[in-house]
RORO-559364 format. One record per residue (C-alpha): z, x, y. Coordinates in steps of 0.25 Angstrom, whole numbers, plus 5000, padded with zeros to 4 digits. Each point is the difference from the previous one (the first is absolute). Layout:
ZXY/...
# end
This chain:
502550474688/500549865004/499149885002/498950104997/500350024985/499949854997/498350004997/500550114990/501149914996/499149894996/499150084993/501150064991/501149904999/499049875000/498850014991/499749854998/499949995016/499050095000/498649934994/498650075002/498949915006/498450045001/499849975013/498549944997/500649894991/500949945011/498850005010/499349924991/501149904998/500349885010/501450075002/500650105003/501350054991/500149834997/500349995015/499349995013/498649934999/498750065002/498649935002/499250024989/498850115005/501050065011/500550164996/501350054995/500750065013/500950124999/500650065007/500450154997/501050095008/499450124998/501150095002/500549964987/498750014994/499350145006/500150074987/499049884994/499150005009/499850135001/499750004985/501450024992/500750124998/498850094994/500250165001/499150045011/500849955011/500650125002/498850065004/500049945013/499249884996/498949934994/499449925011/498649954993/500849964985/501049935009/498649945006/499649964987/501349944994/500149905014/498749974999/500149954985/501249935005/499449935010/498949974991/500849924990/500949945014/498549935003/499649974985/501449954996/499949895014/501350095004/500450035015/500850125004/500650015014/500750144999/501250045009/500150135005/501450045005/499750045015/501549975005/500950135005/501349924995/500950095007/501149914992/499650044986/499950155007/500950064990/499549954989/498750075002/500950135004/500649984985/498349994995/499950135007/501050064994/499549974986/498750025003/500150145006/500850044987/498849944991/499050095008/500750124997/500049974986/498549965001/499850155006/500950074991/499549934987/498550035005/500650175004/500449994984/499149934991/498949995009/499649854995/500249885008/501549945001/500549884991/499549865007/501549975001/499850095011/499149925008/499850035014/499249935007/498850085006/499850035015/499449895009/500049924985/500449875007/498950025012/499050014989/500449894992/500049915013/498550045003/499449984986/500649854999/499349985015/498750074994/500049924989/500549855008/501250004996/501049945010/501050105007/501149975011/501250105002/501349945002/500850055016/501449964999/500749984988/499150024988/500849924988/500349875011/498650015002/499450014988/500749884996/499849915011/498550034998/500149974986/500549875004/499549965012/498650014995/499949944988/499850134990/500349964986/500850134996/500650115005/499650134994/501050115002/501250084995/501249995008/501449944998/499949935013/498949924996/500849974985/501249955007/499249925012/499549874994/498750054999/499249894991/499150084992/500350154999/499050084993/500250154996/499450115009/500350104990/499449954988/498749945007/498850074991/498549974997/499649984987/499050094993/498749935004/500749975013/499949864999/501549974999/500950025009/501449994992/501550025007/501549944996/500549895007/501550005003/500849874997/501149995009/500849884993/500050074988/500650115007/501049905005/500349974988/500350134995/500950035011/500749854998/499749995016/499549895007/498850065008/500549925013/501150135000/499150095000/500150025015/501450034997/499750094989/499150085007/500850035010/501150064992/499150084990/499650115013/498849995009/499450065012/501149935008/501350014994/499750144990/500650004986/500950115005/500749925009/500349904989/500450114989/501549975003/499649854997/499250024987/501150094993/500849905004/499249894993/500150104986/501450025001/500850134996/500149974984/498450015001/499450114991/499350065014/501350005009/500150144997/498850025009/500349935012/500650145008/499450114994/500350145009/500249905015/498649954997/499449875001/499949944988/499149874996/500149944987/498749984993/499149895004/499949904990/501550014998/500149965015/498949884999/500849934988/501450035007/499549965013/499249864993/501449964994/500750035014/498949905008/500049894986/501650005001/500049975016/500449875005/499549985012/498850105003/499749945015/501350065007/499550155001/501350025007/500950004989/498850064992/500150125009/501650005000/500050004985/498950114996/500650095012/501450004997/499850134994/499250085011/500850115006/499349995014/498949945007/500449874994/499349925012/498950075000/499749974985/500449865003/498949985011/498950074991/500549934989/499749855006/498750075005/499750014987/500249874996/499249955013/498850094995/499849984987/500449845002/498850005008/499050064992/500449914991/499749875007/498649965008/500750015012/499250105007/498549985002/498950114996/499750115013/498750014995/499149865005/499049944993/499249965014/500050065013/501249975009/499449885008/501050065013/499150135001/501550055001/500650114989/500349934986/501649995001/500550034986/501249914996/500350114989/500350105013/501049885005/500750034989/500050124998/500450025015/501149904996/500650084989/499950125009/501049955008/501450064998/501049905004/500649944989/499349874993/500749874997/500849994989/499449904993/498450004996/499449894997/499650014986/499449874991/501349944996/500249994983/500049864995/501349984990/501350065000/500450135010/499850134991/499149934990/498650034999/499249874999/498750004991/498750025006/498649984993/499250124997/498650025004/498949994988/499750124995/498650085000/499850014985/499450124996/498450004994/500050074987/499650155002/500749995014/500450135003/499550084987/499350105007/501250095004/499550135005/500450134994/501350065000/500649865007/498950025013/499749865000/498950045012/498850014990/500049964984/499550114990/498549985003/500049955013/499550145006/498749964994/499749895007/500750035014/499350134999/498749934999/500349935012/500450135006/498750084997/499049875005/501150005012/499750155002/498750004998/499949915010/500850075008/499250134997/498549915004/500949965014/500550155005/499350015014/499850125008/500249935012/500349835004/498849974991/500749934990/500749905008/499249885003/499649995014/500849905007/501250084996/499650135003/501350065009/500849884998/501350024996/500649934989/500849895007/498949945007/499249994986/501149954995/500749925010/499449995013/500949965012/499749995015/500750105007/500049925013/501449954997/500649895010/501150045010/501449965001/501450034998/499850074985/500150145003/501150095002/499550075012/500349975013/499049935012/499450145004/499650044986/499349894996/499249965015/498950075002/500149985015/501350095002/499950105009/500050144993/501550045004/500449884992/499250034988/500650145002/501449954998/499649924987/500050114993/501050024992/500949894995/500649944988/498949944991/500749904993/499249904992/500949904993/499650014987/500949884998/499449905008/498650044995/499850005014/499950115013/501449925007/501050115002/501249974991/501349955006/501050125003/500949944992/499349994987/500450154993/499250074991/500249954984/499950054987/498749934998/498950055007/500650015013/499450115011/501050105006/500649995014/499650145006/501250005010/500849994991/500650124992/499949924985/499549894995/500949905001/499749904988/500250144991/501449955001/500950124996/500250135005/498650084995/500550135005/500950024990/499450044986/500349914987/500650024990/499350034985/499549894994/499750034984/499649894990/500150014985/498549925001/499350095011/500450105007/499450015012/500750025013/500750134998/499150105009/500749995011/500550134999/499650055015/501049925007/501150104992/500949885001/501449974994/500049884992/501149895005/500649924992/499549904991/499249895009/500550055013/498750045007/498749935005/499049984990/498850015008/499350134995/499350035011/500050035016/499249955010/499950085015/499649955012/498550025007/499649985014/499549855005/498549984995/498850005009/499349855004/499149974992/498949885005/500349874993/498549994996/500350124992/501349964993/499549864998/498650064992/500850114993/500849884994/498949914997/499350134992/501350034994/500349874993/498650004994/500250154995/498850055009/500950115006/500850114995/501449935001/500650135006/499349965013/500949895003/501150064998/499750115009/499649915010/501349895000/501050094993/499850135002/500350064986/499250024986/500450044987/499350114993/500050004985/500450134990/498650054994/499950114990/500550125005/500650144995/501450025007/500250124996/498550045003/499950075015/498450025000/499849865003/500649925011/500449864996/499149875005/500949955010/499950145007/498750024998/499449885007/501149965009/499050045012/499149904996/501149905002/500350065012/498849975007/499849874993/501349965006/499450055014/498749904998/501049894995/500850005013/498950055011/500550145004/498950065006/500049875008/501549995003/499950175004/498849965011/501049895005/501150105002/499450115006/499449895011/501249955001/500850125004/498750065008/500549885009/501450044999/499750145003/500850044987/499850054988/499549914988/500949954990/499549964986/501149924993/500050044986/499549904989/500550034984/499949954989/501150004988/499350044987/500849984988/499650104989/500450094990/499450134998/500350144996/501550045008/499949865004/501049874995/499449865004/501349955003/499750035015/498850005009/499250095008/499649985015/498550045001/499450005014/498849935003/498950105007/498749985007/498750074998/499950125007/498650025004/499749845003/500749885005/499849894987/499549885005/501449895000/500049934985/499549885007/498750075002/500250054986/500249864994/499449925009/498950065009/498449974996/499450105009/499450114992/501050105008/501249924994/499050024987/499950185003/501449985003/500649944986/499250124993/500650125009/501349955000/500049994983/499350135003/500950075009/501449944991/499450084989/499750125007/498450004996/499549985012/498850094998/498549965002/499650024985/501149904995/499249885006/498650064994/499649934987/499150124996/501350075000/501249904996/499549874995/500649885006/500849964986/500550145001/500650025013/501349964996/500050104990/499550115008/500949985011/501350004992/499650124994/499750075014/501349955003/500850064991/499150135001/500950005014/501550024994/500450135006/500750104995/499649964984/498849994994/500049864994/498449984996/499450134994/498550025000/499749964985/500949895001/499249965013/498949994991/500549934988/500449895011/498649995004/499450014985/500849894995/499549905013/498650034998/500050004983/499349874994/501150024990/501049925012/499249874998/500050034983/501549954997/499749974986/499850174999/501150045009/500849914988/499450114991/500250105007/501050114994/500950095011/500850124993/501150045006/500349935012/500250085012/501249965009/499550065013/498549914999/501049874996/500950055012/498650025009/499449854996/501249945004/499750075014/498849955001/500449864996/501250015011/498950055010/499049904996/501149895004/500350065012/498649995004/499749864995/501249965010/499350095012/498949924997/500549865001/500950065012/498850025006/499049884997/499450044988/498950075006/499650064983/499549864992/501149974992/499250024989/499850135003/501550024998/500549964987/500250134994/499249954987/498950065007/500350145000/501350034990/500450004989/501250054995/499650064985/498750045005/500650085010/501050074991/498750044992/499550075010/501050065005/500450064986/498450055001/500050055012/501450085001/500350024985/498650044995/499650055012/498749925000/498950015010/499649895009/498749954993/501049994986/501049925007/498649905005/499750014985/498750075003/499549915011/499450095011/499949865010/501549994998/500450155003/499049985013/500849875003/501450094997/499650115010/499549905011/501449935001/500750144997/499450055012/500349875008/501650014996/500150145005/499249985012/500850065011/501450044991/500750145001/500550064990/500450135006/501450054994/500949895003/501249995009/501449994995/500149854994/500849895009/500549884996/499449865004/500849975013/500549875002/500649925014/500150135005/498750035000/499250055015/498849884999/498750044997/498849974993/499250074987/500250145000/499250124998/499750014985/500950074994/499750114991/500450004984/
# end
């Protein structure tokens, strides 16, 4: 586990550092944990790294997550929240990660891992007692953290996604911009000087949901306990494990610190496999080793000391070693300025981020100097000087009584009440404001997207040397031939300039957050071999990292191989992309008014795709991945203007007298799914429409006209294959609905395998039109015997569709209100299983599963007849697989039949 074990460390090891606080009480006061001043009336800022905190906000760890979600109690909860934020005189700024962190790749291979074998269990648990899994089991729902990012915009509560490195910059916007606490639970943040650090994980509203309660982590007491000095704890972090230098390579190192007369020596080399002792053995071994140094500044003879037992690839450990130390010594200071601004950037140029300076500096991959300069100790070398303790926040009496059940500190024994309360006036609300058409938006922002609500910007951006495009791409006076030429070229924007300057050839690609090279064959700051396997690695606290069984690999010898867990391939060179298109899709990134996929795709070429519940074993239903990979395809093709690029070439070699050639455009997709491991990408080829030519995505994202505004629909449209006349009929498919008609139509498409059944077509539609969806205080009561695996297994479909098309639609310049979106107004997870259980089960009619209402069965018929508009479903042709790179271009195909 390395550093990453240290939060639970604290919590086990070090109960007097850990003090519950009521949020409310310290709003109230003039300070703020007895340290940095407030004015008197001004809030509480907080701000809270939700990637710790999704679980919370989503509600806590209550049963019917498995169902696929339950949009409108999530609704209900982060509107109680937000409540109690505005009553309490508390501000939260709420950090999404929106970074591809191509460094920290292999720790989210090892999540993947875990994850996929906790869906498994999830199925079979559901396959054998039929009731929902154990909350220990918590997966997160599909499109959960989409949702969650809407629902705090709706309710006004501040949003921005982070785009290089999401720990670095969390904290230098913690810093940078005067928040009075961190709220998050992470190591990282425990061991980098963060001034106030509050718990993410015990974060809960109190029965009447006025209080807002949470721990607050002392880090000198924690000091104390560990008799370190907290001025090492650069050094300390460095030499637990992290994203840099993994615990594996420093297994050799940390059995060396126990010595062979300790009890767990025997386990240091089990059958040739990698061993790691357990954590908190290695954090108190590891805090003596750092307390017992005498001169902590000359990493040189650090390196040489910690190494001397490393069997190979001793310089390369040596180099991440110091880069660690680099890292984590400038998380720690102030250093580094925030990357998101408080005002415009007065240039009208790109905001340059120093945090992407830094990041480009630790990327590089010659060695650093041997020395760092680290505050000097005042006394005697090797004798940790005194330091002063900031004051602690005293708890109020009460504070923290209102544990939830069962240890789920997300709501206290009788908090349903309240929250749910809030839940049923929300959806009532909800239930008064379900239009048929754009009637419920108010005027002035009828059509318009939510970034310009939100954020409006001038898409008229100034000239000059930021893009990373040539003359010809960029001029619109340039004769045709040149702009044919443009076409296709390496769309590198420097992610660590913050800029569109094309980085210096010399700077390699790093382990944080670096963007791959396409010429070359690997990654060159992967630093090791990543075509060789690795070897097991087991540990006695988790295990983990064993399934990587396919490589069918013989397992060196102790600490004799790479330990990168993954392998990256190469892709082609990137299309050019406009620079006013890159500099908006930043803009809208940082302030979370975009799916953060998009950027990615557009500056990076890769996106990683997260396990969802699925049955391996189960060969009716194809897995999420595969079944709405051509969405992605023909987003990818929007993003980077194929239709466009196509015309260009075929005038191009009509001039020639030659046949055209369409350089191929792919993107890497990291996922695991059934028959397929996450520890390497696929290429998937972009692909045009068909049947049109899409308008380029700066018509999409910038263009006023109202063919720009016909265009953004039938893009969405013709991305998910419903281009049909009655789709855009609100008679037939109401405007809140499209989304969900159009996923189902989609998935009606698979061919080969019937995914969607007729009465489970009908339960989909049954749930979205039920006044129970907006009741959630009676979906709580609702009862569901026998859960079925398949309708779990379909919900998480859905869900996996429903992002996908929330992506096409911001891909494609929001042309459905985003309000019109959020899948609160036409799922829910519990309900649907209900159905579902009527409709194939009990074999129940249509006006049972509309619980009588003749309007409602009308309304399911109408949208019925829309979905199936124009499909086959003949007897189907031999099924093939979802082609990849290899694929002949083309645009949606003719429905397939199921």
């Amino acid at each position: 586990m390395g550093v990453q074990g240290f939060q639970e460390y604290i919590e086990k090891h070090c109960p007097t550092a850990v003090v519950p606080v009521e949020l409310q009480k310290l709003a109230r006061g003039s300070l703020v944990g007895g340290g940095r001043q407030r004015a008197p009336q001004s809030p509480l800022r907080l701000l809270v790294d939700a990637e710790n905190c999704l679980h919370r906000l989503y509600g806590g760890f209550y049963t019917d997550w498995v169902s696929g979600g339950q949009w409108n109690h999530m609704l209900g909860y982060l509107a109680a929240l937000a409540k109690a934020c505005f009553n309490g005189n508390i501000e939260l700024l709420v950090c999404f990660n929106g970074a591809m962190e191509k460094g920290r790749l292999h720790e989210w291979v090892k999540r993947q891992v875990n994850e996929r074998q906790t869906a498994q269990q999830i199925v079979s648990h559901i396959q054998n007692k039929g009731t929902p899994p154990p909350k220990v089991w918590f997966l997160p729902p599909v499109c959960m953290v989409h949702c969650i990012r809407l629902a705090l915009l709706r309710f006004h509560i501040g949003v921005v996604q982070s785009i290089e490195d999401h720990h670095l910059e969390v904290i230098s916007l913690c810093r940078e911009n005067g928040f009075h606490g961190l709220v998050a639970y992470d190591s990282d943040y425990a061991l980098c000087n963060i001034p106030y650090y509050f718990s993410a994980h015990a974060l809960k509203l109190s029965r009447n949901g006025k209080s807002l309660t949470t721990s607050q982590y002392l880090m000198h007491e924690v000091a104390k306990q560990l008799d370190l000095n907290p001025n090492r704890f650069v050094i300390f972090a460095s030499l637990l494990g992290n994203h840099i230098l993994p615990d594996e390579d420093l297994a050799a190192f940390h059995w060396s610190l126990l010595g062979p007369e300790h009890p767990l020596a025997s386990l240091k080399v089990r059958a040739h496999q990698l061993v790691l002792p357990p954590c908190d053995v290695v954090i108190k071994a590891v805090a003596d080793y750092v307390r017992n140094m005498t001169d902590f500044s000359d990493l040189e003879a650090i390196a040489n000391d910690i190494f001397r037992h490393s069997q190979s690839r001793t310089d390369d450990k040596v180099v991440r070693f110091k880069k660690a130390v680099e890292y984590y010594s400038a998380a720690s200071t102030s250093q580094h300025f925030s990357p998101y601004q408080v005002g415009p950037n007065q240039t009208g140029g790109p905001v340059v981020s120093p945090v992407a300076a830094v990041l480009s500096h630790y990327a590089a991959l010659a060695p650093l100097p041997q020395t760092l300069n680290i505050p000097p100790l005042s006394g005697k070398a090797g004798v940790q000087p005194a330091y002063t303790a900031p004051p602690v926040v005293e708890p109020g009496p009460g504070t923290g009584a209102n544990a939830g059940p069962g240890g789920d500190p997300g709501l206290s024994p009788g908090t349903c009440g309240s929250v749910l309360a809030v839940e049923s006036a929300v959806g009532k609300t909800l239930a008064e404001q379900v239009p048929s058409s754009f009637s419920s938006i108010p005027p002035k922002e009828k059509h318009t997207p939510l970034y310009e609500r939100s954020s409006p910007i001038n898409p008229s951006f100034p000239p000059g040397g930021t893009a990373a495009t040539s003359p010809s791409s960029s001029s619109s006076t340039t004769s045709s031939e040149n702009e044919d030429n443009a076409g296709f070229t390496a769309n590198h924007v420097s992610d660590h300039k913050g800029g569109w300057d094309r980085p210096s050839e010399s700077t390699a690609e790093g382990e944080l957050g670096g963007w791959d090279k396409p010429s070359e064959s690997t990654a060159e700051g992967e630093l090791g071999d990543q075509t060789k396997a690795n070897p097991t690695v087991t540990s006695p606290v988790a295990q983990g990292l064993e399934d990587i069984g396919h490589l069918n690999a013989q397992i060196p010898s102790l600490l004799s191989m790479p330990t990168r867990n993954h392998m990256d391939i190469t892709t082609p060179p990137l299309p050019m992309v406009a620079p006013e298109v890159l500099r908006v899709a930043q803009h809208r990134h940082k302030k979370g008014l975009m799916y953060p996929y998009i950027y990615h795709i557009l500056t990076k070429g890769e996106i990683k795709l997260s396990v969802t519940i699925e049955d391996e074993a189960n060969q009716e239903l194809p897995s999420a991945v595969q079944l709405f990979r051509p969405i992605r395809q023909h987003v990818y093709g929007v993003l980077f203007s194929l239709a466009e690029a196509k015309k260009k070439a075929e005038r191009l070699a009509m001039r020639r007298n030659r046949l055209p050639e369409y350089p191929p455009v792919a993107v890497k997709e990291w996922a695991a799914y059934k028959g397929k491991s996450p520890h390497t990408p696929e290429l998937v080829e972009a692909l045009p429409f068909r049947e049109w030519t899409c308008p380029n995505l700066k018509k999409l994202w910038l263009g006023k006209a109202v063919e720009d505004k016909n265009g953004r629909m039938r893009a969405f449209l013709a991305c998910m294959r419903s281009d049909a006349p009655a789709m855009l009929n609100p008679a037939c498919v109401p405007t809140h609905l499209l989304v969900l008609c159009c996923v189902l139509r989609f998935m009606l498409q698979w061919p080969g395998v019937r995914v969607l059944r007729g009465k489970e077509l009908d339960a989909f539609l049954a749930q979205a039109l039920s006044p129970k969806l907006y009741e959630p205080e009676q979906l709580q009561e609702l009862k569901i015997d026998n859960l079925d695996p398949r309708g779990v297994q379909l919900a998480a479909l859905f869900m996996s569709g429903v992002d996908m098309a929330l992506l096409a639609n911001d891909v494609c310049g929001q042309p459905i209100p985003w309000e019109h979106c959020c899948p609160w107004m036409y799922f829910d997870g519990k309900l649907l299983q209900s159905k579902l259980i009527r409709a194939v089960r009990d074999k129940a009619p249509l006006i049972d599963l509309c619980d009588g209402q003749v309007d409602q069965v009308n309304k399911v018929k109408k949208m019925r007849q829309s979905i199936l508009e124009g499909l086959n479903f003949s007897p189907p042709p031999p099924p093939t697989p979802t082609p990849c790179l290899s694929t002949p271009q083309g645009g949606p195909s003719t429905p397939h039949p199921t």
